[in-house]
Backbone as JSON, one array per atom type, in Angstrom:
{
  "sequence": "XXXXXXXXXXXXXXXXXXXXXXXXXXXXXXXXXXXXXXXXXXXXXXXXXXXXXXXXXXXXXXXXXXXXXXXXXXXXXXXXXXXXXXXXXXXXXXXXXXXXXXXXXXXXXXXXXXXXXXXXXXXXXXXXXXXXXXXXXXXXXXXXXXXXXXXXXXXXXXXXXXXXXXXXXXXXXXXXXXXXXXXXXXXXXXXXXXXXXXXXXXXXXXXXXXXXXXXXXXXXXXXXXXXXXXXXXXXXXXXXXXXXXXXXXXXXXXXXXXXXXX",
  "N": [[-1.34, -13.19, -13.61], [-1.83, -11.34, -10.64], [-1.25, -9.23, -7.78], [-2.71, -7.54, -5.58], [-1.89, -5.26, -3.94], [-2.53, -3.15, -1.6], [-5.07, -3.36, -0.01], [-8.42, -3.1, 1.64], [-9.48, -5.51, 4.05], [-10.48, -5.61, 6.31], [-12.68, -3.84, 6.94], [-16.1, -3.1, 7.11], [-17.73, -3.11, 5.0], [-17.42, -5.37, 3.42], [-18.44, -7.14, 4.86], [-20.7, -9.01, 4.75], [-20.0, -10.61, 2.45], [-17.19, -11.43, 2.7], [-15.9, -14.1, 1.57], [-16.88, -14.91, -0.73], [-15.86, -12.46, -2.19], [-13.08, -12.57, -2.21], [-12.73, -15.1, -3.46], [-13.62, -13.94, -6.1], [-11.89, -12.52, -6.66], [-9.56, -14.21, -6.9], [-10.36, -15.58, -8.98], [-10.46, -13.07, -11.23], [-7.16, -13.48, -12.04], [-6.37, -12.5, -9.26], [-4.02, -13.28, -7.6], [-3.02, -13.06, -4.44], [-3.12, -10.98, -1.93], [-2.72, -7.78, 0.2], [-3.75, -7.08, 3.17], [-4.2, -3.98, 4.4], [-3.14, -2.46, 7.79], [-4.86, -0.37, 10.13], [-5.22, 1.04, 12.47], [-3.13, -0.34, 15.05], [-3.92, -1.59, 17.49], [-5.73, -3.26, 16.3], [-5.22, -5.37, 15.32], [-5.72, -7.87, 15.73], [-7.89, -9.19, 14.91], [-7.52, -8.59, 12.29], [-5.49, -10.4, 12.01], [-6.63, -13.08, 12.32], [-8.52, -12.97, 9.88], [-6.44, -13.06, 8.17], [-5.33, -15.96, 8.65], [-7.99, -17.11, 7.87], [-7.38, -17.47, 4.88], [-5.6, -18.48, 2.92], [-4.39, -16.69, 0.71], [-4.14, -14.17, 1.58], [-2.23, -11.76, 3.11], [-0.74, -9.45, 5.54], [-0.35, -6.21, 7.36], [0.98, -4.31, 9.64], [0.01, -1.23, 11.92], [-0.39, 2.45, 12.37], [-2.63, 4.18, 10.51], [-2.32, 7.53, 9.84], [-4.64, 9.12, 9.68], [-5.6, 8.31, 12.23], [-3.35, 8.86, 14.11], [-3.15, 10.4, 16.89], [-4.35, 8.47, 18.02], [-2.46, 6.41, 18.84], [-0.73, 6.94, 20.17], [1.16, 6.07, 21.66], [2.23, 3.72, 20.96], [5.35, 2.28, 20.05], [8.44, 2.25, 18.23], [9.43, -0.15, 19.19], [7.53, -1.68, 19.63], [6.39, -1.74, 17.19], [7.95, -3.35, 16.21], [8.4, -5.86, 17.35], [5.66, -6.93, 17.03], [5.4, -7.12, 14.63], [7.35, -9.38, 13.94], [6.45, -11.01, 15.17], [4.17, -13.06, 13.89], [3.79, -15.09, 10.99], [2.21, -13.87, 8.99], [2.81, -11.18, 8.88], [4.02, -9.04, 6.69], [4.22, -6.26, 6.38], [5.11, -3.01, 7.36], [2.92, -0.29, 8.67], [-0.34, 1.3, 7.4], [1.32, 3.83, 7.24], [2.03, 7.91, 7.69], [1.17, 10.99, 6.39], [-1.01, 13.27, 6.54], [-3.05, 16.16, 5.41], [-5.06, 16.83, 4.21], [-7.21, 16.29, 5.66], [-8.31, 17.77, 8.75], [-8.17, 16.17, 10.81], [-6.16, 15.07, 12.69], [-3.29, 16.04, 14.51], [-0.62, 17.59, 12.89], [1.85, 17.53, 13.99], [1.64, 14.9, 15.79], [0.93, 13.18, 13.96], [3.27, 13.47, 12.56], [5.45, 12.44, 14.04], [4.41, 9.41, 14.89], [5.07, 8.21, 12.3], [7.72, 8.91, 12.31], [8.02, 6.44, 13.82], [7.18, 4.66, 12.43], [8.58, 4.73, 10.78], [11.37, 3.73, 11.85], [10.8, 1.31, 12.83], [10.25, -0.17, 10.29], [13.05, 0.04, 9.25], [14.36, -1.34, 10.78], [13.46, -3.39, 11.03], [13.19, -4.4, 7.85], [11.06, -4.99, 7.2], [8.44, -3.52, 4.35], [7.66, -0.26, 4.23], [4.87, 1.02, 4.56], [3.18, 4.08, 3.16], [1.08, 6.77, 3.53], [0.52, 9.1, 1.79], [-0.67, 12.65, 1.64], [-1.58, 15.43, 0.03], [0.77, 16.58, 1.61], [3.1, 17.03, 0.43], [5.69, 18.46, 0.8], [6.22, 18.24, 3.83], [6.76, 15.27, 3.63], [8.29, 14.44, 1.86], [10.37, 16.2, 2.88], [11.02, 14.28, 6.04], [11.39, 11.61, 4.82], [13.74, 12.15, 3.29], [15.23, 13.09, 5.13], [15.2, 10.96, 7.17], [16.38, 8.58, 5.4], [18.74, 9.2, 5.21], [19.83, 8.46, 7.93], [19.83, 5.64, 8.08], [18.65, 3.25, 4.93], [15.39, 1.86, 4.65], [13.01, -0.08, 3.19], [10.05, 0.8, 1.4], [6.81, 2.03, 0.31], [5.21, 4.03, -1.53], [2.25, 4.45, -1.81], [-0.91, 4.05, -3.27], [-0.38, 6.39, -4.74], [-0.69, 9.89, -5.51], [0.23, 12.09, -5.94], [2.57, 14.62, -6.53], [5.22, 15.04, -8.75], [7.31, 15.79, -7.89], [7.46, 14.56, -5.27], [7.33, 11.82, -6.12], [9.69, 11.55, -7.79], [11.71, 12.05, -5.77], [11.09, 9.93, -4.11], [11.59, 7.25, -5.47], [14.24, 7.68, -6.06], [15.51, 7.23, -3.21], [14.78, 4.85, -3.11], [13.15, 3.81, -3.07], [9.12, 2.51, -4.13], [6.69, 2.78, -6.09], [2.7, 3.14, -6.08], [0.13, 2.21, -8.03], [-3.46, 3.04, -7.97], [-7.28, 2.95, -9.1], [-7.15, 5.49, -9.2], [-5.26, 6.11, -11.17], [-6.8, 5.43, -13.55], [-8.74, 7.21, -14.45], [-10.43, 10.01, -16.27], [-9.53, 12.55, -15.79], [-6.95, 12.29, -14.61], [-4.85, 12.64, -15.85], [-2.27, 13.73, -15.82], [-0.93, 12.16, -13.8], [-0.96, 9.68, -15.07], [1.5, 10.55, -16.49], [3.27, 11.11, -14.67], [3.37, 8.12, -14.09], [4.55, 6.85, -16.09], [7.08, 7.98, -15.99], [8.08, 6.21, -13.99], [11.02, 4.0, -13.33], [10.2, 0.85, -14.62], [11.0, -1.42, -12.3], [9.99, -0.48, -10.51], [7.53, -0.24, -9.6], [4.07, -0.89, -8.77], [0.71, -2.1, -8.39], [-2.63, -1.75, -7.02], [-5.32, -1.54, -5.02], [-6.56, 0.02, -2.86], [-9.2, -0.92, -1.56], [-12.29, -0.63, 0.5], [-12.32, 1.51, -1.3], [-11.92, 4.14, -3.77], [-12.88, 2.8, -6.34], [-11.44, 1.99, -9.87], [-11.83, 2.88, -13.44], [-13.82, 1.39, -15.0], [-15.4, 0.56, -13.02], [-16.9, 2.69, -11.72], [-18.21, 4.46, -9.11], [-18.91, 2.23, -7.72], [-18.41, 0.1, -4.98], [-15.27, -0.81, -4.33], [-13.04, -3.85, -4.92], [-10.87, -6.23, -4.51], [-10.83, -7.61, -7.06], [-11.15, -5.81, -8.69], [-8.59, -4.72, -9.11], [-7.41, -5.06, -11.51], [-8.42, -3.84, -13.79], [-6.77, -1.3, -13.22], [-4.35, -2.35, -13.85], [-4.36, -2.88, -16.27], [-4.69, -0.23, -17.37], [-2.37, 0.82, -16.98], [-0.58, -0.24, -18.27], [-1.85, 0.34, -20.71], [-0.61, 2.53, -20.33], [1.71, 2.54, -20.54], [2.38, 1.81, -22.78], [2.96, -1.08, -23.28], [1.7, -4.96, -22.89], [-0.61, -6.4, -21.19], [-0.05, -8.98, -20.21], [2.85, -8.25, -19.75], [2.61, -6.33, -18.19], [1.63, -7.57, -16.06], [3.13, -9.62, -15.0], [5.7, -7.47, -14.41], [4.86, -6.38, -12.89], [3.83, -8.06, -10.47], [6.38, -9.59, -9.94], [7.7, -7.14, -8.74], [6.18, -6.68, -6.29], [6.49, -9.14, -4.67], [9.07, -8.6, -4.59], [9.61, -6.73, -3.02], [7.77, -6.92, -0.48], [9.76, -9.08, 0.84], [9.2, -10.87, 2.93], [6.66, -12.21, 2.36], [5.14, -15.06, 1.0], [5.33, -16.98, -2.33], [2.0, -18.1, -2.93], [0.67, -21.11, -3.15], [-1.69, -22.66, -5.72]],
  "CA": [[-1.31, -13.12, -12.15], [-1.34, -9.8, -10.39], [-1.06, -8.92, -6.59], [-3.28, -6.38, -4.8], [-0.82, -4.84, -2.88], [-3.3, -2.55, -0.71], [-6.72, -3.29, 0.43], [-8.66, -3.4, 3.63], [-10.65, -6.68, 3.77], [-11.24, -6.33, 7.42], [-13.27, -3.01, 6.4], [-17.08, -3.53, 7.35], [-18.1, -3.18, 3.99], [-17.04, -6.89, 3.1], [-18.38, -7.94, 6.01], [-21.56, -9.52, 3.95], [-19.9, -11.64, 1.59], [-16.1, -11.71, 2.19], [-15.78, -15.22, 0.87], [-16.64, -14.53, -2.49], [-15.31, -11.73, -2.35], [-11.63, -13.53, -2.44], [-13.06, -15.69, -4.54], [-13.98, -13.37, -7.55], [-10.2, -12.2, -6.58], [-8.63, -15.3, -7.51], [-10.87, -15.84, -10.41], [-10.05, -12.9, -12.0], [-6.48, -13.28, -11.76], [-5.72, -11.73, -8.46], [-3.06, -14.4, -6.73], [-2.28, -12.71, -3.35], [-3.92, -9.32, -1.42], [-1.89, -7.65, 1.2], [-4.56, -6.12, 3.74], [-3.64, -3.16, 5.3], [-3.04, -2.13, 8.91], [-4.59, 1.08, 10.06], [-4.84, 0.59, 13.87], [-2.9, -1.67, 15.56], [-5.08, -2.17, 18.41], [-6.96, -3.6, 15.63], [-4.22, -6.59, 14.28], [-5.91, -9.72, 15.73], [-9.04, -9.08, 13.45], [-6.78, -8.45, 10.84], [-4.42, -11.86, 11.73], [-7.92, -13.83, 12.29], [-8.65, -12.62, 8.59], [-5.27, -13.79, 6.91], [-5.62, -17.54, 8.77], [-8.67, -17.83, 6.92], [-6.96, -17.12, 3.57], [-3.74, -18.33, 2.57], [-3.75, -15.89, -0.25], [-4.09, -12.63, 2.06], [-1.26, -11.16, 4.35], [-0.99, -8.27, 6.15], [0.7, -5.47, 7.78], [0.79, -3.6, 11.71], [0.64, -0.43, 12.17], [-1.37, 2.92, 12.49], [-2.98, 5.45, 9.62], [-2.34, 9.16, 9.94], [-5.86, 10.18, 10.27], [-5.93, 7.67, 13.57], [-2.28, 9.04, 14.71], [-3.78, 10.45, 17.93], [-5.23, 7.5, 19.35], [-1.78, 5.46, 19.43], [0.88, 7.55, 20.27], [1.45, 5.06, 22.95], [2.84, 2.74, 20.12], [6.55, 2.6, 19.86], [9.0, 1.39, 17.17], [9.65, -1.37, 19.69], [5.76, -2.3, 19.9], [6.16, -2.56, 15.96], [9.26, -4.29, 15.92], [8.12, -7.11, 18.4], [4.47, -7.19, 17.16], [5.65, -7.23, 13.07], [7.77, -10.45, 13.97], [5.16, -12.2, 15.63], [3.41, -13.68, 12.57], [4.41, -15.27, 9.4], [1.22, -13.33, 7.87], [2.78, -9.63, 8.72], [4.77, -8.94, 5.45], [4.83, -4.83, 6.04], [4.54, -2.11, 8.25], [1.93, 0.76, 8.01], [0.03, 2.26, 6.72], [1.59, 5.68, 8.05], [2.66, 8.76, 6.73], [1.19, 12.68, 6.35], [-2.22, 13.39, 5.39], [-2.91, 17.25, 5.96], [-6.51, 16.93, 4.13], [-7.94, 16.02, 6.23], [-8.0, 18.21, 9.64], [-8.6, 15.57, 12.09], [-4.97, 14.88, 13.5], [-1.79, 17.03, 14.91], [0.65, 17.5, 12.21], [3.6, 16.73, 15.22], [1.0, 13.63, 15.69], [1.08, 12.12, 12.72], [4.87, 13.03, 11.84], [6.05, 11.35, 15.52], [4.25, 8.46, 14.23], [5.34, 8.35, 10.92], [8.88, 8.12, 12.29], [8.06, 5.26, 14.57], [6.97, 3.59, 11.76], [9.85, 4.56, 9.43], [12.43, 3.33, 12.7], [10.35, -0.18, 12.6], [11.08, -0.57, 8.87], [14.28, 0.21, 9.12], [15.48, -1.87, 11.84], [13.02, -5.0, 10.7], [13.69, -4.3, 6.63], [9.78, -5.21, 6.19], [8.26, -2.14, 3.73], [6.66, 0.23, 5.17], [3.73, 1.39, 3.39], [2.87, 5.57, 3.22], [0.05, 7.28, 3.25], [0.73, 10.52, 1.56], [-1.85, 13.01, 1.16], [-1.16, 16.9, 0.76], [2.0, 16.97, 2.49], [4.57, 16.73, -0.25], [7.03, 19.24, 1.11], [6.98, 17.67, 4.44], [6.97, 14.0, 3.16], [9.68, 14.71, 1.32], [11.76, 16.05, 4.22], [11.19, 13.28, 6.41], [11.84, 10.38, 4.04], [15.31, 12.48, 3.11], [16.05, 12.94, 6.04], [15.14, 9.78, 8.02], [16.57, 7.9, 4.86], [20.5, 9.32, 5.91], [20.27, 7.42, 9.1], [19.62, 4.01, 7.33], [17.57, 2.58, 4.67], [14.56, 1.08, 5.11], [12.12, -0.39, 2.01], [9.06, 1.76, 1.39], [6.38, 2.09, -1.07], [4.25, 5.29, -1.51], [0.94, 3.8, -1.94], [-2.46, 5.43, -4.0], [0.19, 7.28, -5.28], [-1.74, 10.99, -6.67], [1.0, 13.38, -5.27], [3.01, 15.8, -7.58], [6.43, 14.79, -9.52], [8.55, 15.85, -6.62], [7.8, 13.62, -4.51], [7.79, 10.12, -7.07], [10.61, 11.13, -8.06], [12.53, 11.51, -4.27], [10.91, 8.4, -3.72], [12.35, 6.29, -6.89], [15.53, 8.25, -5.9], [15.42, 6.92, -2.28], [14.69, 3.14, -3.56], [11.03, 3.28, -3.08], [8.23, 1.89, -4.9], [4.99, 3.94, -6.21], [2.05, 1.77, -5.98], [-0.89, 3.07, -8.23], [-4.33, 2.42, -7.52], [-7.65, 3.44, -9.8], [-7.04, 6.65, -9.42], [-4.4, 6.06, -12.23], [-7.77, 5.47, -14.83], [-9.69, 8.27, -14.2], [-9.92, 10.47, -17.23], [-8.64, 13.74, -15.43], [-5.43, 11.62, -14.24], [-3.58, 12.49, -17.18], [-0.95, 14.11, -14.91], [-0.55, 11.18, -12.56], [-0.46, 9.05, -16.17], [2.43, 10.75, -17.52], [4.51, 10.49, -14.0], [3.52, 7.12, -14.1], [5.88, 6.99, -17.62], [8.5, 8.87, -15.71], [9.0, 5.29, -12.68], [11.63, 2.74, -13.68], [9.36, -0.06, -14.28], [11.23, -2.4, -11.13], [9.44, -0.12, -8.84], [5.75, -0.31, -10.1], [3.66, -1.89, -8.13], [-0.53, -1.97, -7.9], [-3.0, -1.76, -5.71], [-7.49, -1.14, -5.39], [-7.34, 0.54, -1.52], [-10.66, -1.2, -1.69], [-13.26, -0.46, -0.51], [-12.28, 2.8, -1.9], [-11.83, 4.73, -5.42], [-12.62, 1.75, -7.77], [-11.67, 2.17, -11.13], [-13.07, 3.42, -14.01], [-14.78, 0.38, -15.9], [-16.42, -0.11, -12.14], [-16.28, 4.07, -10.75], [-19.15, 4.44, -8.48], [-18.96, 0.86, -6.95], [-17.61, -0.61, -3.84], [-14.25, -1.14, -5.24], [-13.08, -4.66, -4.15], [-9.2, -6.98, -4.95], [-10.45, -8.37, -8.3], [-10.98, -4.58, -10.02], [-7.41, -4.04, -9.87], [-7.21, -5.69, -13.29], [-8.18, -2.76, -14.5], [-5.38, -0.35, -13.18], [-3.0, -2.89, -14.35], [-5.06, -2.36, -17.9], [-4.64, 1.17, -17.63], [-0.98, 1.19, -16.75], [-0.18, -0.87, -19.96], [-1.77, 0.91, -22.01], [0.19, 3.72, -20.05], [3.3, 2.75, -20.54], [2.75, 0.85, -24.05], [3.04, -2.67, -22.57], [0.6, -5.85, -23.05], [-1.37, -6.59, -19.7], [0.63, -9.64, -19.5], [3.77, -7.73, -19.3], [2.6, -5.29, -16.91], [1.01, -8.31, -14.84], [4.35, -10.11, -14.78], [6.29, -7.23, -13.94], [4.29, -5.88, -11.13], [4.11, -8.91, -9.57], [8.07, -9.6, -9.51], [8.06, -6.47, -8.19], [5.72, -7.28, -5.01], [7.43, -9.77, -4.6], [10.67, -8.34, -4.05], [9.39, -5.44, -1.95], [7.13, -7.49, 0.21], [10.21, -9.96, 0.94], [8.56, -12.27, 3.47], [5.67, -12.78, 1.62], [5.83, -16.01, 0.46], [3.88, -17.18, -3.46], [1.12, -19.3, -2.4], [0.31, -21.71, -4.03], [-3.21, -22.9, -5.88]],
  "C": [[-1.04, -11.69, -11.7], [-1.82, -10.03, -8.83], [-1.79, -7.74, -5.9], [-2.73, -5.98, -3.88], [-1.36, -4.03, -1.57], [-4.7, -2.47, -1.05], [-6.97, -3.35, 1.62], [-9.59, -4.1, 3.65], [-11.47, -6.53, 5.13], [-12.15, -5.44, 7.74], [-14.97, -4.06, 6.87], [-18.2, -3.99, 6.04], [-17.95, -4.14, 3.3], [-17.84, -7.64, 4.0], [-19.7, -9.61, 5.53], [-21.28, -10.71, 3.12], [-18.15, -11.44, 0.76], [-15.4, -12.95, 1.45], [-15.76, -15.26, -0.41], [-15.8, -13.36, -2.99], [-13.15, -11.63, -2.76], [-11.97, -14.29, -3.33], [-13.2, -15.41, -5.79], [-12.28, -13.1, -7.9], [-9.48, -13.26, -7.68], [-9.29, -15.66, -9.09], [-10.85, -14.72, -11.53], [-8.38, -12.68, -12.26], [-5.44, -13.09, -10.77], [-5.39, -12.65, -7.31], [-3.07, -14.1, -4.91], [-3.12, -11.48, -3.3], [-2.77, -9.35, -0.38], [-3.31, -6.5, 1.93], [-4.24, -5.5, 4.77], [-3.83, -2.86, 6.61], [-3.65, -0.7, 9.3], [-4.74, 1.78, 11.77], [-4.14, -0.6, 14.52], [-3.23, -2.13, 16.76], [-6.13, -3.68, 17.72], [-6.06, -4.94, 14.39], [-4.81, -7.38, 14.54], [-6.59, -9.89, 14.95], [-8.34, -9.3, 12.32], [-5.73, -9.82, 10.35], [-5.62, -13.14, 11.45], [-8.23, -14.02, 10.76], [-7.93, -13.23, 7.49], [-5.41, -14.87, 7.22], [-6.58, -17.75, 8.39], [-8.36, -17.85, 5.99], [-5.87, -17.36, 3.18], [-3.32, -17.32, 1.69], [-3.71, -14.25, 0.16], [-3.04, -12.42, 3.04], [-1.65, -9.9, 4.48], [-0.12, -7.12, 7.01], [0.46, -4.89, 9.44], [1.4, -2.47, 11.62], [-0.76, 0.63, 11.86], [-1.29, 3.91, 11.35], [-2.75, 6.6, 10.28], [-3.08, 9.8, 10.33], [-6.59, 9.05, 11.71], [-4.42, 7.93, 14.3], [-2.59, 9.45, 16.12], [-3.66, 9.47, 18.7], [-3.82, 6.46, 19.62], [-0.19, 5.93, 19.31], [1.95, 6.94, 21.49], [2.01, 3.91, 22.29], [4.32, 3.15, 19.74], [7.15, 2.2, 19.25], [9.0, -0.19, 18.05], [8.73, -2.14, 19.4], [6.03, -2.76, 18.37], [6.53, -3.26, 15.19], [8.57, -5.64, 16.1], [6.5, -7.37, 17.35], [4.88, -8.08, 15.03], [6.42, -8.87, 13.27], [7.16, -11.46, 14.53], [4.56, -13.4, 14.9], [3.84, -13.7, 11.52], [3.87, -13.97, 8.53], [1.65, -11.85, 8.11], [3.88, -10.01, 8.02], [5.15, -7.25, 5.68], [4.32, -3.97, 7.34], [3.91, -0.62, 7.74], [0.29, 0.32, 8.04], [0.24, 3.69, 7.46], [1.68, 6.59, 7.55], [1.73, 9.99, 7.05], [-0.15, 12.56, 6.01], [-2.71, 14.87, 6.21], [-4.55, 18.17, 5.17], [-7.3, 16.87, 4.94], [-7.79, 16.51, 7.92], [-8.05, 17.97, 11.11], [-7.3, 14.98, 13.58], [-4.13, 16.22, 13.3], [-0.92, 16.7, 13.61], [1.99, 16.84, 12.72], [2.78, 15.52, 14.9], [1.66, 12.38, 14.9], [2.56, 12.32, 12.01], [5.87, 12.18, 13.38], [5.52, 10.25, 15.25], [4.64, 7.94, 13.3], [7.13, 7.94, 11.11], [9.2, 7.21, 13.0], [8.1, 4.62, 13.51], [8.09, 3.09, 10.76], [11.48, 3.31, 10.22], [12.61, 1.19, 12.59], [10.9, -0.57, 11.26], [12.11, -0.48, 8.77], [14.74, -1.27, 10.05], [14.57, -3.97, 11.63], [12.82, -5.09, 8.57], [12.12, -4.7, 6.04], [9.95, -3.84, 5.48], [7.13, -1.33, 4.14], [5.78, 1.16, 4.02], [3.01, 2.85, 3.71], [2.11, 5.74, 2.39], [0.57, 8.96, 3.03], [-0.28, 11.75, 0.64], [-2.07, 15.43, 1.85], [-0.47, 17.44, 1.54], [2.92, 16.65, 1.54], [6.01, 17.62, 0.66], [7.44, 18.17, 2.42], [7.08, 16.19, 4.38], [8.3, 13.6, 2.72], [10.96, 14.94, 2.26], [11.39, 15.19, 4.9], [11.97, 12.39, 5.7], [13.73, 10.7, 3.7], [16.18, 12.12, 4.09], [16.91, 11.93, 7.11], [15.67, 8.73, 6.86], [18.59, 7.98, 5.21], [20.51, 8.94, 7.52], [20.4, 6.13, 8.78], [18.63, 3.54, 6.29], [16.76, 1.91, 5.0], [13.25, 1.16, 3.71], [11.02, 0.46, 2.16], [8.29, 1.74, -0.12], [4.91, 3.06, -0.66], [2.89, 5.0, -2.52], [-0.34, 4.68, -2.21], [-1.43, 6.19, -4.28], [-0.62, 8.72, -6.49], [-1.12, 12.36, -6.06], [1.76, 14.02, -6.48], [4.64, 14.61, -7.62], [7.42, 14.71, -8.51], [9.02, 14.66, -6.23], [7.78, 11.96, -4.84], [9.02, 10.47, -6.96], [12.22, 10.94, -6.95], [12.04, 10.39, -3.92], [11.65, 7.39, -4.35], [13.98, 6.67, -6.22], [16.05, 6.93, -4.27], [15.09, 5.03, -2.64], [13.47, 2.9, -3.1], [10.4, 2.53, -4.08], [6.72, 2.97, -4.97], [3.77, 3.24, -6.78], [0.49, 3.19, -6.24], [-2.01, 2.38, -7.65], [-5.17, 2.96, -8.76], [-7.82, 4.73, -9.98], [-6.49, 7.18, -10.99], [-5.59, 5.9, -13.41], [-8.62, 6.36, -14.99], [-9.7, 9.36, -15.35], [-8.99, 11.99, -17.09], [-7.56, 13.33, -14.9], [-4.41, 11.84, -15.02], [-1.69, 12.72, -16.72], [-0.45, 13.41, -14.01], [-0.2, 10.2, -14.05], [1.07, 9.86, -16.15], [3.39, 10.82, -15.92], [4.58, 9.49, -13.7], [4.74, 6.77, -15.47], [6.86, 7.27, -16.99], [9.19, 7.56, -14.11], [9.51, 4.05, -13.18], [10.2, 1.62, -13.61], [9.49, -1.05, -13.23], [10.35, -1.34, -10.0], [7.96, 0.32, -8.92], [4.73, -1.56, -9.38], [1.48, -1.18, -8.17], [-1.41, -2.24, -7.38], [-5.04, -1.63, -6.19], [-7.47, -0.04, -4.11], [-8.7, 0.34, -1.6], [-10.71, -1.2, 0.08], [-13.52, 0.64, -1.22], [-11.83, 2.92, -3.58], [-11.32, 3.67, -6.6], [-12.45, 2.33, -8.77], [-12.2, 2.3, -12.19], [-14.1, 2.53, -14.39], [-15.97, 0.49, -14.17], [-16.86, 1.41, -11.45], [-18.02, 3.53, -10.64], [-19.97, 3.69, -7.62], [-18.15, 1.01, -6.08], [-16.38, -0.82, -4.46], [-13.51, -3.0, -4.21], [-11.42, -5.17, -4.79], [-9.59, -6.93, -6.55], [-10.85, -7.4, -9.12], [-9.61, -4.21, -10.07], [-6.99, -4.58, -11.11], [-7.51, -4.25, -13.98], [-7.2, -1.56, -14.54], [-4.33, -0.75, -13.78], [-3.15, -2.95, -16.12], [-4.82, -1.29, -18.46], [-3.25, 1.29, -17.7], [-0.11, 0.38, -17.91], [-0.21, -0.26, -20.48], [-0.5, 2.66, -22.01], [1.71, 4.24, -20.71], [4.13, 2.09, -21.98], [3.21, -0.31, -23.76], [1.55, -3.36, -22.65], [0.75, -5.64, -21.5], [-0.32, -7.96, -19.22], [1.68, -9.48, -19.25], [3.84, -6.31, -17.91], [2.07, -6.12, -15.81], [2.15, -9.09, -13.71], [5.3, -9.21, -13.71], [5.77, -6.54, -12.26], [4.3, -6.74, -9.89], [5.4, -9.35, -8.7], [8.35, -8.78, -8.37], [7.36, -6.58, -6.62], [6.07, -8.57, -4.36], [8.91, -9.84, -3.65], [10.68, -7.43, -3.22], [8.92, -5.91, -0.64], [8.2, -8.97, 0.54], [9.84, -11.15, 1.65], [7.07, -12.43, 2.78], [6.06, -14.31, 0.48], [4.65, -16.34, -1.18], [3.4, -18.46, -3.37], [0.31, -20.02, -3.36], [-1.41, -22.66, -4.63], [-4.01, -21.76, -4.98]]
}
């Protein structure tokens, strides 16, 4: 059993033949998806989505490279909106991304601590997008972590040592994706070795950077079998010990998520 901790089902690129598409999920393994938030203008689609599916939940809240358009969203908005529905389990995805030159830096870090305020004050986990901002990732999370904890898991994780290991420090979670199989990854391998195994968690961000057995495909829920293949062999662990523990661990991060059954 393994858990796709981040995908985006409600992505257009499913739009064809999402049915099976859950379906191959569950058949190879893959129990549960959590599909991510990246406007929250854009939650009913996304709640519409999980009531067809008992095995998908979901999260509220806005991406980095859409920080701009909802700066009109307030911790309150993601307080109130996150408790609404059984099916929101997390908030996000938020966080830094400084590749990409389409948002305000202020932007997307005034967002970023709405989102962190929400997690904090509703203990869902808030799920970060971190992408060429280690330094200031890092200060935030420090900083905004000495006002109060609040759960977190640094998701596609393909950032430098630093910042895993202030995360792990901070009681995060580092949630690979297929990036982790790639054969030039070796350096994201070996700080995968370096995260307690309770805070391992994986992921596809489908429909993005499938893994290797599938690279150059649509990437979809039921290729994360292979990251969780890769991260075995990573860490010298059978698949069913890295399936086990990853799961536990989504699980325990994703606390209202409930394990659904058949």
């Amino acid at each position: 059993m393994l858990i796709d901790t981040h995908c985006h089902l409600d992505f257009s690129d499913f739009d064809a033949e999402r049915d099976d598409l859950v379906s191959r999920a569950h058949q190879a393994g893959v129990a549960q998806m959590v599909t991510i938030s990246t406007r929250v203008r854009k939650l009913e689609s996304l709640l519409t989505l999980t009531e067809r599916y008992p095995s998908v939940f979901c999260s509220v809240g806005t991406h980095p490279n859409n920080a701009g358009e909802e700066l009109d969203v307030t911790a309150d908005d993601l307080v109130r909106l996150a408790e609404s529905h059984d099916k929101i389990v997390a908030i996000g995805e938020a966080g830094l991304d400084y590749f990409y030159d389409t948002q305000k830096p202020e932007d997307q870090q005034t967002g970023f601590r709405r989102h962190i305020e929400a997690a904090r004050r509703t203990q869902l986990p808030l799920v970060i997008h971190s992408r060429s901002a280690d330094a200031d990732m890092i200060s935030i999370l420090t900083e905004e972590s000495g006002k109060g904890a609040f759960p977190f898991i640094l998701h596609c994780f393909s950032s430098g040592a630093e910042l895993a290991r202030t995360g792990v420090e901070l009681g995060g979670y580092i949630s690979f994706s297929g990036i982790l199989t790639f054969p030039k990854s070796e350096e994201l391998r070996e700080i995968a070795r370096s995260i307690p195994h309770d805070r391992l968690l994986v992921e596809t961000d489908a429909p993005y950077l499938a893994p290797k057995r599938w690279r150059g495909k649509r990437n979809e829920p039921a290729y994360v079998v292979n990251t969780a293949e890769i991260l075995a062999d990573t860490l010298g662990l059978t698949f069913a010990e890295i399936a086990q523990l990853t799961t536990e661990n989504a699980f325990r991060i994703f606390s209202k998520m409930p394990r659904v059954q058949g």
